[in-house]
Every structure is written in structure tokens, then in C-alpha cells.
C-alpha positions in Angstrom: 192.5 173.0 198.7 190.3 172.0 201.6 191.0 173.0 204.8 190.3 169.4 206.6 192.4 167.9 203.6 194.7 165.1 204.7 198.1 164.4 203.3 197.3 161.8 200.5 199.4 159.7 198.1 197.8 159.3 194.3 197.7 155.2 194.6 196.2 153.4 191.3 195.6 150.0 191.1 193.2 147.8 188.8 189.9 146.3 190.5 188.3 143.6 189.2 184.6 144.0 187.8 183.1 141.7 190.3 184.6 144.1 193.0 183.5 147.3 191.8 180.6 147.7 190.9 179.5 146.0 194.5 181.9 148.7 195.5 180.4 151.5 193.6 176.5 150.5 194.5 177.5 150.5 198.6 178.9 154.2 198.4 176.1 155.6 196.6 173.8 153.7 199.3 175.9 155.2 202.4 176.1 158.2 200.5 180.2 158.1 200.6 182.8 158.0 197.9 184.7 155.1 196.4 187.9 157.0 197.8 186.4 156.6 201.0 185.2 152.7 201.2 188.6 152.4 199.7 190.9 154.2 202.8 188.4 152.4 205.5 189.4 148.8 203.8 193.2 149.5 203.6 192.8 150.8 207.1 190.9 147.9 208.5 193.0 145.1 206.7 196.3 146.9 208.4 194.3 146.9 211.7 194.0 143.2 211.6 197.0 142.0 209.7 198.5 143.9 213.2 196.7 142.8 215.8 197.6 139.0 214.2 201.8 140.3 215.1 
């Protein structure tokens, strides 16, 4: 196990075509995992949805 490994829930969910392979072509261009582009979404989605509270 890595060292800098977070804790992480396994999460599956279906993703429509038109969404991933978008998805898929932006992480090979930044050079970043699906996982990753993933995490940042959720994160910035919560971010907003709580600064509209």
C-alpha cells in the first residue's frame, strides 16, 4: 500500500458514453487518471452546492 494513500471508499456508478470518453481523452492529455478527474468533480460540485447554503 502506498504510503501517501488516502482513505477511499470503492464507489461504482454507470457513465454515460458521451461522458467518458471526453473523460478518458482529458486525463491522458493532463497526464492524470480517470480516478483523479473523478474526486476533483465530486469535490468541486460539493464546493459549490455549499457555498449556494
Amino acid at each position: 500500500m502506498k504510503d501517501k494513500q488516502k482513505n477511499t471508499t470503492d464507489v461504482r456508478f454507470r457513465l454515460t458514453s458521451e461522458l467518458h470518453e471526453p473523460l478518458k481523452k482529458m486525463a491522458e492529455k493532463d497526464q492524470r487518471s480517470m480516478n483523479y478527474l473523478m474526486n476533483k468533480a465530486v469535490e468541486l460540485l460539493l464546493t459549490q452546492e455549499s457555498a449556494k447554503a
